[in-house]
N, C-alpha and C positions, 0 to 999 in steps of 0.2 A: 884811246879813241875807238868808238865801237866802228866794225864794218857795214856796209849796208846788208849783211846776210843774218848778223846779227840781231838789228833793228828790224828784220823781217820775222825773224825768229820771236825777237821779243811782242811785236805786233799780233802774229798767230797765237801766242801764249794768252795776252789780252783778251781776244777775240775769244778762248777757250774756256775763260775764267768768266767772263761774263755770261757767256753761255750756259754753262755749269750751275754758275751760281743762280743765274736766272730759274735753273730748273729747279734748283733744292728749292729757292724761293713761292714758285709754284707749287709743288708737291708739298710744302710745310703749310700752304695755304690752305690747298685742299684738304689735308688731313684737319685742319683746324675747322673749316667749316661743314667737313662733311661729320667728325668724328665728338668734337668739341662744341662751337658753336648750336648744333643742330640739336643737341641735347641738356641748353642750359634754359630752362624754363623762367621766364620772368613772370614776377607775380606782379599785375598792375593795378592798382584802387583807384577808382575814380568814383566821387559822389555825385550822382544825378538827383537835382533838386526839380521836382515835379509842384506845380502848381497847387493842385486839385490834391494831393499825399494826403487820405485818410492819416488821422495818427497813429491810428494801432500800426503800420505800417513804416513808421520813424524809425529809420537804422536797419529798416529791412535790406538785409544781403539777398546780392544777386550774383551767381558764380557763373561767368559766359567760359568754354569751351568751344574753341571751334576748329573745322579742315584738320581732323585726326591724319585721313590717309592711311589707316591700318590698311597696309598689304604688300606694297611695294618700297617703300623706305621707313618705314614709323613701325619700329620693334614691338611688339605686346610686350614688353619689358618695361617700356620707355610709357605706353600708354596706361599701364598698370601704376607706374610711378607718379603720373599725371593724378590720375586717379587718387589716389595715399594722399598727393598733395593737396587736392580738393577738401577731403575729408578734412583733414588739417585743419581748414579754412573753417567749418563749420556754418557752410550757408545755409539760408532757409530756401533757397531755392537756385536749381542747377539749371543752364537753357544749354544746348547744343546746338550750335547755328549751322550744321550740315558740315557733308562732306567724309563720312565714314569711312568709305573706300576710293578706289584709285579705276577713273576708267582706263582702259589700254596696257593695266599693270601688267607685269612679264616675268612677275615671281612667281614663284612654285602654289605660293597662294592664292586658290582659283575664288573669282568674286565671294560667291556662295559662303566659303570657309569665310575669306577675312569680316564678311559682313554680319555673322553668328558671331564668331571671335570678340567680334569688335563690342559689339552689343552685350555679352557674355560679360568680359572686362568692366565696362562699364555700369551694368547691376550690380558693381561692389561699390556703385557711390552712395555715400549716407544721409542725403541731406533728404530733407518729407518730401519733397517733392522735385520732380525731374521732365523735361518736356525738350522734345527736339524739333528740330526742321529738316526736311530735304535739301542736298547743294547739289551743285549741277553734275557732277562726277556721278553721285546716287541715281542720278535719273536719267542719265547717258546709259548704267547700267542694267539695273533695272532696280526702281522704285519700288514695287511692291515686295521684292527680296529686300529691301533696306529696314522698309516699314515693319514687318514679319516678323524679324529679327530684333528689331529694338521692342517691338510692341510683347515678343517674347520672354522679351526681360525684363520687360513688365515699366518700360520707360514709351508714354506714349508720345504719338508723333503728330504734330498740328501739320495738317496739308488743307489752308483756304477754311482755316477754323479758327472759333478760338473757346478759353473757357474764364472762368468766374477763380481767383486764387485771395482764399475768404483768410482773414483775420479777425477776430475779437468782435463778429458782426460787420465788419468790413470790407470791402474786395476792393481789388481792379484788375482789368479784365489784360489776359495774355494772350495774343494771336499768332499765327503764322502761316506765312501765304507758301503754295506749290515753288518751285525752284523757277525766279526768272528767266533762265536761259533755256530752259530746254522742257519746263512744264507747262501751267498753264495758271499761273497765279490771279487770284480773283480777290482782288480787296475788300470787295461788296460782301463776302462770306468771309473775308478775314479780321473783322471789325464788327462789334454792335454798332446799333446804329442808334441808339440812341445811351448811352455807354452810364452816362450821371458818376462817372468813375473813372481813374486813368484808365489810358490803355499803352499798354506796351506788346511791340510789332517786332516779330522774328523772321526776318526777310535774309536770304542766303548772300545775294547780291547788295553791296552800298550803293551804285549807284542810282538803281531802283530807288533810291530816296527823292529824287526827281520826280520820279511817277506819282507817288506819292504824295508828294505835298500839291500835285496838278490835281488831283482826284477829291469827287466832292468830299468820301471822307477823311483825307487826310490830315483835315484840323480838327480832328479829334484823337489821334496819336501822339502821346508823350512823349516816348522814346523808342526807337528803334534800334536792332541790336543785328549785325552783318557780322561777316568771316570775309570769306571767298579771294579775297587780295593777297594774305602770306604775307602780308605788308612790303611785297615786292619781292621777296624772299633775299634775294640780295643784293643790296643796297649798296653803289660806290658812293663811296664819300666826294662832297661837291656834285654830285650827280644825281643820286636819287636809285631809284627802283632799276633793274637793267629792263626786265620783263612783267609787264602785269595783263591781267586779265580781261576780257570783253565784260561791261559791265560794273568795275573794277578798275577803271582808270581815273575819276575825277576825284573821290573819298577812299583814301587809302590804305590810311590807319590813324587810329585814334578818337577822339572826340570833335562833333559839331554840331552847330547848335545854328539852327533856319526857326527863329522866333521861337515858337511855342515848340515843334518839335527840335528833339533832340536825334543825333545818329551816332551811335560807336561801333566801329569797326576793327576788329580781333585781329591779330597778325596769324592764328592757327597756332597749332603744334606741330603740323606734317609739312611733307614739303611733295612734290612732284618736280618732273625733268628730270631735275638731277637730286642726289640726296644732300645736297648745300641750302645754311643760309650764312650770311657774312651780313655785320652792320644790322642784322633783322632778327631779334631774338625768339623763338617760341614764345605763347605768350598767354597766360590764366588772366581772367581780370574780374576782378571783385567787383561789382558795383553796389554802390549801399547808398540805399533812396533814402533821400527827407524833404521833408515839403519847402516850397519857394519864401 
């Protein structure tokens, strides 16, 4: 028969084991999401069937990229590897939906650097053609070092523009508005206005898709192509996203569809806060058009 000195003994023993154990359980987490997790790249395909798809444009790939965050967690290693795997893919055309660098980062890496870096890396992508957006990080920093830099590497950048992307006598037309949160985005310059051809819209922000379908030209946008969410970067199961962003809370990730337009939102490859994602994978996504 045990004593009661014992069974107190044996009680703190419990209490120390759980404890313990708790902690290895932690620390195996973190290492998983910060070390693991954070650098398994998922490649996603989804076909977006457009209405108006010239033919020559059937099976035309679209390679979205978005929220690198070269500077403060996102290795030039990791983004070079992105890169490799792009190539891989072999698209006819590459979009960037923002977010190149890290505002507030407190690496060794001062804006300036990571934002040449960033862009540098990225002119090793192969595909004909290559077109970025602004995210709000860029323009907290500074935009015109963002622009500078990409446009140096010969990848140019739609801010409240768009242009004409021709096939076999063919086009339709690709736009992209300033960064909603902190620029000054103009849909009237982000869109032709009178198109006779899709248009597809490179907006930083999803939930800006609101805006958008309120605006008189918003029923002339196909599809629309966002980042900015991290797709919550970590994701508890039965729960959802812990943290998301202004702008970024109602379209999270994935594919949706408001009639005529369409929106997909990127979960990014970078992360900010902290260098974890869990439940929320990096994430490349093909999209390859064909008419409705």
């Amino acid at each position: 028969m045990s004593s009661p000195r014992d069974a107190s003994s044996n009680l703190r023993l419990t209490r120390r084991s759980f404890v313990l154990g708790s902690g290895v359980a932690a620390a195996g987490l973190a290492l998983y999401s910060g070390e693991i997790a954070r650098h398994m790249i998922d490649k996603v395909e989804t076909t977006i069937r457009i209405a108006n798809l010239p033919d020559t444009f059937r099976g035309f790939r679209i390679v979205q990229l978005s929220d690198i965050h070269l500077d403060e967690f996102t290795e030039p290693l990791f983004l070079e590897h992105a890169v490799n795997r792009i190539n891989e893919m072999k698209p006819d055309l590459v979009l960037l939906t923002g977010d190149f660098i890290t505002r507030g980062s407190l690496t060794f890496l001062v804006s300036s650097h990571a934002a040449h870096r960033c862009a540098e890396i990225l002119s090793g992508l192969k595909a004909p053609q290559t077109f970025a957006i602004l995210g709000n990080h860029d323009v907290a920093v500074d935009s015109a070092l963002v622009v500078n830099a990409l446009q140096t590497a010969k990848i140019p950048v739609l801010v409240n523009s768009y242009v004409a992307i021709e096939k076999g006598g063919s086009r339709f037309w690709l736009g992209g508005t300033d960064d909603t949160n902190g620029g000054h985005p103009d849909l009237d310059l982000s869109i032709p206005t009178d198109p006779k051809a899709p248009v597809i819209l490179m907006v930083h922000e999803p939930d800006y898709a609101d805006v958008l379908i309120a605006h008189p030209k918003g029923k002339l946008v196909d599809f629309m192509l966002s980042g900015h969410t991290h797709g919550g970067q970590v994701r508890v199961p039965l729960y959802g996203p812990l943290i998301l962003p202004p702008q970024g809370q109602k379209y999270v990730e994935g594919h949706f569809r408001f009639g005529k337009l369409q929106l997909y939102v990127n979960r990014g490859i970078g992360t900010v806060g902290l260098p974890f994602r869990f439940n929320c994978a990096p994430e490349i996504t093909v999209h390859t058009l064909q008419p409705e």
